[in-house]
C-alpha positions in Angstrom: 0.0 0.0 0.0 1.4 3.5 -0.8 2.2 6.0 1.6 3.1 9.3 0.4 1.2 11.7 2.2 2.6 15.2 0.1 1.8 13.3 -3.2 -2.1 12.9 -1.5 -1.9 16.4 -0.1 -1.4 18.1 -2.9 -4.0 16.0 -4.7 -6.3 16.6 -2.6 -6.0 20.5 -2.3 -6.4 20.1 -6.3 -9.3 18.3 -6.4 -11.0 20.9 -3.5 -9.6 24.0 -5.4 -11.5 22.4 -8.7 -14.5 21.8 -6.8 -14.5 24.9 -5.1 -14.4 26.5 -8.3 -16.3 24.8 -10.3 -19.1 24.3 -8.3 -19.7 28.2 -8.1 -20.2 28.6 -11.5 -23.9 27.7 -11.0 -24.9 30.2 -9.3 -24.4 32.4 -12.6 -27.0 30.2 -14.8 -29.4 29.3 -12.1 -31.6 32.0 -13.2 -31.8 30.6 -17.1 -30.8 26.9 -16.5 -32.7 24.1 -15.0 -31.0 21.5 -12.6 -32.6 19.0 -14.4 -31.2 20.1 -18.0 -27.9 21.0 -16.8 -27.5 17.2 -15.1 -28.9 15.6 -18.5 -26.5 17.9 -20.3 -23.6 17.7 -18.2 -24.1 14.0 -18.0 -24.0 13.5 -22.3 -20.6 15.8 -22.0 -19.0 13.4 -18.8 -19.7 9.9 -19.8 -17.9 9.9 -23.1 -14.7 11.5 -21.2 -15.1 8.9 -18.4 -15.1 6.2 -20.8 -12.0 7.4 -22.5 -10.0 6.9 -18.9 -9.6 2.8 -19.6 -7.4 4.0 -22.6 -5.1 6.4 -20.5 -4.7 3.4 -18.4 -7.1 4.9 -15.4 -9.3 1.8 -14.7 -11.0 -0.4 -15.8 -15.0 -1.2 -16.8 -15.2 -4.8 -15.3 -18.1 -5.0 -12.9 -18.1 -7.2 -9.9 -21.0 -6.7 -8.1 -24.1 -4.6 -10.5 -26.6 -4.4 -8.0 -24.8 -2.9 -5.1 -23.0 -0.5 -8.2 -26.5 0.3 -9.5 -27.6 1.1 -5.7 -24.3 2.9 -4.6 -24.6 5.3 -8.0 -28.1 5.7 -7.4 -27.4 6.8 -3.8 -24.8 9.2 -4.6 -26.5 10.9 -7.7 -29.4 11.5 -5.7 -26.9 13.1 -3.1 -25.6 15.4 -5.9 -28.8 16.4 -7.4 -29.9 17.6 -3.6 -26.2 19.7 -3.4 -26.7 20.8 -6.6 -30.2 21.5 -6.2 -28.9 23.7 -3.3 -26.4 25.6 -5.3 -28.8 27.3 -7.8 -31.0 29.1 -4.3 -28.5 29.3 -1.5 -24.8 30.6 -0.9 -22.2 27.6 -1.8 -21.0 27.7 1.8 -24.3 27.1 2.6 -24.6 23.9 0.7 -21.3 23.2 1.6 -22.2 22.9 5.3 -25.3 20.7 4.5 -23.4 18.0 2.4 -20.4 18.2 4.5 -22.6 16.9 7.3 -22.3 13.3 5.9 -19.4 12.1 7.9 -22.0 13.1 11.2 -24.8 10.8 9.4 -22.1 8.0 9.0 -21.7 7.2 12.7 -25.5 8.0 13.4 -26.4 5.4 10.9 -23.6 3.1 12.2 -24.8 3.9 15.5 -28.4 2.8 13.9 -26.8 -0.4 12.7 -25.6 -1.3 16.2 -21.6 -0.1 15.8 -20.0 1.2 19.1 -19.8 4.9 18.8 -17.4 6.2 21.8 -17.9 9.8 23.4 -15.6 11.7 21.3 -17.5 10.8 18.3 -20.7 11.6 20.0 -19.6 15.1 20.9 -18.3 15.7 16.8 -21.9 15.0 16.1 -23.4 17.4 18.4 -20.2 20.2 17.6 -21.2 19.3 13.5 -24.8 19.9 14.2 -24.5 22.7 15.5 -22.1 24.1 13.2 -24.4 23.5 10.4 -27.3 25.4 12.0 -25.4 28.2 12.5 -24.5 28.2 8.6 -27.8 27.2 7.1 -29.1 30.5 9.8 -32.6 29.1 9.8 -34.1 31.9 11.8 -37.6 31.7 13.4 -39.2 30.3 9.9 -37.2 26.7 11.3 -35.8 24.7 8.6 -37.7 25.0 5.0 -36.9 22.3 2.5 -34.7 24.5 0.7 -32.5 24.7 3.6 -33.1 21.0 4.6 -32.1 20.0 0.8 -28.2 20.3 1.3 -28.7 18.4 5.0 -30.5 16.0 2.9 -27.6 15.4 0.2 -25.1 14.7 3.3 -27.3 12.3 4.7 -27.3 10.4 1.6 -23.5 10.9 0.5 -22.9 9.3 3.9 -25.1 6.1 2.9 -23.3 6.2 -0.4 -20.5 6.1 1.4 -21.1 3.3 3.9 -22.2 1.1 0.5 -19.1 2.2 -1.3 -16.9 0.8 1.9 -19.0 -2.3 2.4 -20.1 -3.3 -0.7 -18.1 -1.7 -3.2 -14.3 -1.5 -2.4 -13.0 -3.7 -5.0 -14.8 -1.9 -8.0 -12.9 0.4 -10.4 -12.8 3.9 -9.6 -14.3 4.5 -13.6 -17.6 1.9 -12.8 -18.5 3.8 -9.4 -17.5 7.1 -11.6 -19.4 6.2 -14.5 -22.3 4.7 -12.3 -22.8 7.9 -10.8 -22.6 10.4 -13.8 -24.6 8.0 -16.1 -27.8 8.0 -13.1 -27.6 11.4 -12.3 -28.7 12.0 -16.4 -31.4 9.0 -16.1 -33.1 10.8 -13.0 -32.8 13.8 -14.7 -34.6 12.8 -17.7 -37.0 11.2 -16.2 -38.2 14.3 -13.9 -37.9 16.3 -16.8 -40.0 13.7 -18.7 -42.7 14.0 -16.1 -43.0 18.0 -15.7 -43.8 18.3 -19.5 -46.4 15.5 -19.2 -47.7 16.7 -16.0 -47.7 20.6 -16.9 -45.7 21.2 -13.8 -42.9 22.6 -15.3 -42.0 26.3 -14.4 -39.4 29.1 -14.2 -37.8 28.1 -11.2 -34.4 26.5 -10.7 -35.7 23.5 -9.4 -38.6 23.1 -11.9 -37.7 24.7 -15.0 -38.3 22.5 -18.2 -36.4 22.4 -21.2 -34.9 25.7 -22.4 -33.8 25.8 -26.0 -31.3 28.1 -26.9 -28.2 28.3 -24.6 -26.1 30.9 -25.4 -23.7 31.8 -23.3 -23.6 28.7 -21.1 -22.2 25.9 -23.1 -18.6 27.3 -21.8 -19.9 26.7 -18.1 -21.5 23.2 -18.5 -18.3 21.7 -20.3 -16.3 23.1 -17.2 -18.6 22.1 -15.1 -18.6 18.8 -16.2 -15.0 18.2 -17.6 -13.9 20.0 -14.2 -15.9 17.4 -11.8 -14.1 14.5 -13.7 -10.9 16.1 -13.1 -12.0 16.7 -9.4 -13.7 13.5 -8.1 -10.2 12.0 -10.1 -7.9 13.8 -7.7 -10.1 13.0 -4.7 -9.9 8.8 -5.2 -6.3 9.4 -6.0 -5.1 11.4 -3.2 -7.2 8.6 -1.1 -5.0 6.1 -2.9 -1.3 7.7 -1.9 -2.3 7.9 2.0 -4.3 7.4 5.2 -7.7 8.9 4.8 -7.3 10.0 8.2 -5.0 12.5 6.4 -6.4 12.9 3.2 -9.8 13.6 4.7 -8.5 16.2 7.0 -7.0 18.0 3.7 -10.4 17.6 2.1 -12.3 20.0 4.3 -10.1 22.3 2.6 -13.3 22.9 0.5 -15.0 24.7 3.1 -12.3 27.5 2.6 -11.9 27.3 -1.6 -15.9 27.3 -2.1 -16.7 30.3 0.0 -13.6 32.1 -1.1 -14.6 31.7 -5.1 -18.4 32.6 -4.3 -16.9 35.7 -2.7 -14.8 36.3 -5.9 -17.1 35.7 -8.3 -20.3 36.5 -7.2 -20.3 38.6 -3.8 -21.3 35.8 -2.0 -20.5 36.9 1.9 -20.0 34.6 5.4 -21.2 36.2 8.2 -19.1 35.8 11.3 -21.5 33.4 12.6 -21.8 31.4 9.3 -17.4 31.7 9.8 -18.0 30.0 13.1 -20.3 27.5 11.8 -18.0 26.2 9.5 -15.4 25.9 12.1 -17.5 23.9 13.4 -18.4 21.3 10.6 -14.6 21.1 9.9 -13.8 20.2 13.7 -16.0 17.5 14.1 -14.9 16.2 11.0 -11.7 16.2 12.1 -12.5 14.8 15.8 -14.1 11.8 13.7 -10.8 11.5 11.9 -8.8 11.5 14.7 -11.0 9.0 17.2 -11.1 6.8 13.5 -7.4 7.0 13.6 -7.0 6.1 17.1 -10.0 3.2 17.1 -8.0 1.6 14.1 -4.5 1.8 15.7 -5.7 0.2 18.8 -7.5 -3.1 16.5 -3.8 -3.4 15.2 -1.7 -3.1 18.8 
C-alpha cells in the first residue's frame, strides 16, 4: 500500500480548489438553466470523457457486483442532485455545510446499525450539528426544505458512502464514476419527462423545463462537467497515496476554496457566525478523523 502523504496532499487540495471552483459557476445560470437540463447535459458531455479513462490506463470497466453499483450510484446521484439543487437558491458555503454533514450521518447510521460509537465521536456529532445550523441560519421560519435540501444530500452521500466501503471497495474507480454520472442524467430525464407531461414545469431553478437556446452557457456546463471528472479523479487518487485519516482532513479544505470563489465571483458573503459555523463542521470532521485514527490503531496493537 502507498504512503506518500505530500503526493495525497497536494491532490487533494487540487481536487477541492476544482470543486471549489467549479461548483460556483452555477450560481451564474441558475436564473436561465434548469437542474434538471444541466445534469442531463452535463451527463452527455462526462460519460464519453469517463469512458475514454480505460485507454489512458485509469481503470478499468469490469463490474463485480451490479446491483450494489446500481444502488451505490443511485445513492450518490441522488446526493448530488440535492447539493446541486442547493447551489442554484443558497450561498455555496451554505450547501457546503449541508453536504459536508455526511461524515456526522455515517456514525448516526452506524450507530443505527448497532456499531460502538465512543464519546468523542458523540460530541463531533453534536459540535457538526450545530455548526451547520449556525451556517444554514434558519431563523424563526425553522428549517424549510430548501435549507433541509443540502442536509439531505449529506445524509445520503454518507449512505453512499457506507455502501461504497461495504459493498463496493473492489470496483474500479471508472464503474462507481461512470455509475454515478450515467444515473444522475437518467433521474434527470425522467423528472424532466414528467413536468412536460404533467404541466408542472415552471421558471424556477428546481422546476424549470427544457430551455432551448443556450447561449452563453455551453462554456460553463463543459467546465462544469470536464472540471468534476478532473475533481472527483484527484479525490480517489489522493485517497489512494495515504491514510484517509490524512487525506480527509485536507479535504475540508473545500469549506475555505468554495466560499472564497463565491466571494470572488459572485459577492457571496460569510457572516461571522456562518465563519463560526464552518469551524465547526470542519472540527467535528476532524475529531471523527482523529478518534477513527486512534479506534484503528488500537484493532492493530
Amino acid at each position: 500500500m502507498q504512503n506518500r502523504p505530500l503526493a495525497a496532499t497536494l491532490w487533494m487540495l487540487m481536487a477541492m480548489l476544482m470543486i471549489g471552483l467549479i461548483d460556483n459557476l452555477i450560481a451564474g445560470i441558475s436564473s436561465r438553466l434548469g437542474l434538471w437540463q444541466f445534469f442531463v447535459l452535463r451527463t452527455i458531455i462526462a460519460v464519453p470523457a469517463i469512458l475514454c479513462l480505460p485507454f489512458l490506463g485509469l481503470g478499468g470497466l469490469g463490474v463485480q457486483r451490479i446491483f450494489w453499483v446500481l444502488g451505490r450510484s443511485g445513492i450518490v446521484a441522488g446526493a448530488m442532485l440535492c447539493y446541486f439543487g442547493a447551489l442554484g437558491i443558497m450561498p455555496i458555503a451554505q450547501a457546503l455545510a449541508g453536504l459536508y454533514t455526511a461524515p456526522i450521518f455515517v456514525l448516526i447510521f452506524g450507530l443505527l446499525m448497532g456499531r460502538r460509537i465512543g464519546p468523542w465521536r458523540m460530541l463531533a456529532v453534536g459540535i457538526g450539528f450545530s455548526g451547520a445550523l449556525l451556517v444554514l441560519q434558519p431563523g424563526g421560519g425553522g428549517l424549510s426544505l430548501a435549507l433541509l435540501l443540502p442536509i439531505f444530500g449529506g445524509a445520503l452521500y454518507a449512505v453512499g458512502a457506507l455502501v461504497t466501503r461495504e459493498k463496493c471497495s473492489e470496483e474500479s474507480t471508472v464503474v462507481l464514476l461512470l455509475g454515478t454520472m450515467g444515473l444522475q442524467g437518467v433521474i434527470s430525464a425522467l423528472v424532466l419527462l414528467t413536468l412536460w407531461l404533467g404541466g408542472w414545469a415552471g421558471d424556477s431553478y428546481i422546476n424549470r423545463g427544457w430551455v432551448w437556446p443556450l447561449d452563453g452557457l455551453w462554456g460553463v456546463i463543459w467546465v462544469q462537467a470536464l472540471g468534476s471528472i478532473v475533481g472527483v479523479y484527484g479525490i480517489v487518487k489522493a485517497y489512494q497515496l495515504a491514510d484517509a485519516s490524512l487525506v480527509s482532513v485536507i479535504e475540508y479544505s473545500v469549506m475555505i476554496f468554495g466560499p472564497l470563489f463565491g466571494w470572488w465571483l459572485f459577492g457571496q458573503s460569510v457572516s461571522p457566525l456562518q465563519t463560526v459555523g464552518i469551524g465547526l463542521i470542519v472540527l467535528a470532521g476532524l475529531l471523527i478523523a482523529w478518534r477513527g485514527r486512534v479506534a484503528e490503531q488500537a484493532l492493530l496493537a
